[in-house]
Each structure stands twice: as C-alpha cells, then as structure tokens.
Phi, psi and omega in degrees: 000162202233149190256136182271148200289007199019051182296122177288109205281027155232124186279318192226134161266113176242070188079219158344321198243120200248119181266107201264156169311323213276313160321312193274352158341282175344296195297321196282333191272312153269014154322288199287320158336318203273301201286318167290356192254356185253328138304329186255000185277302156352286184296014194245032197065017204114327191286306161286148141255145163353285186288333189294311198307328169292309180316296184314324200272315163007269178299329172282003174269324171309311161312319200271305187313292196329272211299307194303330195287306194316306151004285187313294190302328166283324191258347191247340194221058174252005158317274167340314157306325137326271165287003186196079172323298203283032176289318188315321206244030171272020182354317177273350155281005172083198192095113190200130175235156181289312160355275191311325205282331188293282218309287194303344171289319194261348158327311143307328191261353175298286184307304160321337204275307192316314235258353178267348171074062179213110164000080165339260216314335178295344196259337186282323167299314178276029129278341197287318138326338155285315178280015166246349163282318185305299178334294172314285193297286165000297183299329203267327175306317178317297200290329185295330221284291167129057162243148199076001198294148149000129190277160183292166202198172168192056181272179177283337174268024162290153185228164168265156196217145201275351156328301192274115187316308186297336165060040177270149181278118195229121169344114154291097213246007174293313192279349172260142211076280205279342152310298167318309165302321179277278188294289177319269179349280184309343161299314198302312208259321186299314161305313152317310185262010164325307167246124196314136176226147179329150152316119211124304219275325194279332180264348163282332137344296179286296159000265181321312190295314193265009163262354179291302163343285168308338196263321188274337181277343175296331157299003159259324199264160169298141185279162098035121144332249195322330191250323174066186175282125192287322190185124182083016164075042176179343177295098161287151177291345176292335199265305181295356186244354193237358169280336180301289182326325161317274184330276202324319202267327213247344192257239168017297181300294180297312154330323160311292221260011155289340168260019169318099165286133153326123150333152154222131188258119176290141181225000000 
C-alpha cells in the first residue's frame, strides 16, 4: 500500500474565501488550452487566429460548467431534480460530468462556428487535442480532493483515501484517469493532428479514444452510491454514456477519410 499524500484539498484562505484545488485545475486546464491552442493557430496557415483561440476557450469554458453541471444533475440526480428543480443551480455542493460538459462543448462550439463562419467539425478538430489537458489536471484536482476513488483492491499501490469511511484500500482510479485522459489521450490526438487530416477524423479520434478509455477505468473506479451497476453486475453509468462515443468516434474517423477523393492519374 502507498500512503495517500492528504494534500488539504483549499489550496489558499484568504478570510472567508477558500480557493479549492479542483478551481485552480480548471483555471490550469484552460491556461494550457489557451497556450497550445495559440500554438496550432501559428500553425495553421490562416485558418486561425490569436484571438479566435481566446474566443474559442471562452465559449468552451462556458460549455464544459453549463453541460457538466446540467449533465450531472441528468444523467446521475435525476431523481433529485425532480424532486428538487433548484438542485440545479446548487454548484457548491458539487457534481459535474463529463458527458454533459462534451454535450455542452460542442453546443458551444456550434455557436462559435455561427458567429466565426467556421464548419462545427472544423472547430471540434483544432480543439480536440486541446481537451486532454483540462481532463488531466481535472483528475488530478478529483485526487488531491480524495474523490472518485477506486473499487477496494489489494494491489502494493492502493491507498485508503481519507474521504472514505470505510477505510479500505483502493485503486487510485483518478490517477489511471489523468493518465489515460490526460496524458495518453493527449499523446495520441497532438500527434494525430500534427499533419493535417481530413475532416472528422481528429475529433472522431477524440471520441474513440477516450471513450475506449473511460470504459476499461471504469472497472476500477468506484460506481456512484445512489446509482451502483446499471446491469451484469459491472455496467456503469459511465460505460454506458461513453459506448456511443466509441462507435461515434470510430463512424467519424472512417468517414473522414473514406471522403477523401482519391488521386487520379492521366495516362
């Protein structure tokens, strides 16, 4: 067992006002969004600008709060929502999915598209390589937090997370989450999008991967109290929101580059 490092999840006090790790993630995720996202704009011949990349992360920060809180409250509390509509605009009890917050990106990015004359899939491509940072540093806010954790285990790296009553030993299933999501993902799609590729394909990309992803850690992470296993004594709701993304991302990819017209050689 690895002893949890108990990082005091309010990074800073200042009287009244407690600044939490899991804010300034955020703030570090779209930082690193902005500055790579200012890099591939350089890089794009003209197709971007400085300022579109300032705009874009904007609308996309507005996107990931909005849908992840609605997201949450839909796909994990709708009980709750139910019986208690003003659950919604509770924030500070915390709950935010990723599910909702992608649904809410590209809403966003639907609108941005409107007001810049630019193809959604064109703007979901130059972003998708960008959005494994936010991912990442996210995971890592879940773990100084001691939240998300891990089904019990009894590998040499488990830790007891002091959150948890039970005080049992567990995947740190944050930190296989910010690998995957964070770092791998984000290898896969930077790389992937280094040399221009058809339309689709970087944001079907993003898809596949990270819904291939979310489906093997969710056999690590703990499921939701209130919701447990949906079905076969191991089906998450995470699993179940993130197989459409599979398909969809993996539909997308071939599509891009099947619309690809072929050379043709005169002879």
């Amino acid at each position: 067992m690895i002893d949890y490092p108990n990082i005091d999840p309010v990074a800073i006090s200042l009287g009244p006002l407690s600044v939490h790790w899991y804010g300034i993630m955020y703030l570090i995720g779209f930082a690193g969004a902005y500055l790579l996202g200012a890099y591939r704009a350089k890089q794009s011949n003209g197709k971007w600008t400085v300022d579109q990349v300032s705009d874009v992360i904007f609308y996309g920060a507005m996107g990931v709060i909005l849908g992840g809180r609605i997201g949450y409250v839909l796909f994990y509390q709708f009980d709750g929502l139910l019986n208690d509509p003003l659950s919604l605009f509770r924030i500070w009890e915390g709950g935010m999915s990723f599910h909702g917050g992608l649904l809410g990106v590209i809403v966003a990015m639907w609108l941005f598209g409107k007001r810049y004359k630019k193809h959604l899939i064109d703007v979901t491509d130059f972003i998708a390589p960008l959005v494994p940072i936010g991912l990442g540093a996210g995971r890592i806010g879940n773990f100084i937090g001691g939240e998300l954790w891990g089904k019990v285990t009894d590998v040499s790296w488990g830790m007891v997370f002091p959150t948890d009553t039970s005080q049992l030993i567990r995947h740190p299933s944050q930190l296989y989450q910010f690998a995957l999501e964070g770092v791998v993902l984000f290898s896969i799609l930077w790389f992937f999008s280094q040399k221009e590729k058809p339309r689709y394909c970087v944001s079907g990309a993003f898809l596949f991967f990270y819904g291939a992803f979310r489906v093997v850690v969710e056999f690590f992470r703990q499921p939701d109290a209130h919701i447990g296993y949906l079905a076969f004594g191991w089906l998450t709701q995470g699993q179940l929101l993130s197989v459409p993304m599979l398909i969809g991302g993996a539909v997308l990819v071939a599509y891009g580059f099947r619309s690809v017209k072929p050379l043709t050689h005169s002879v």
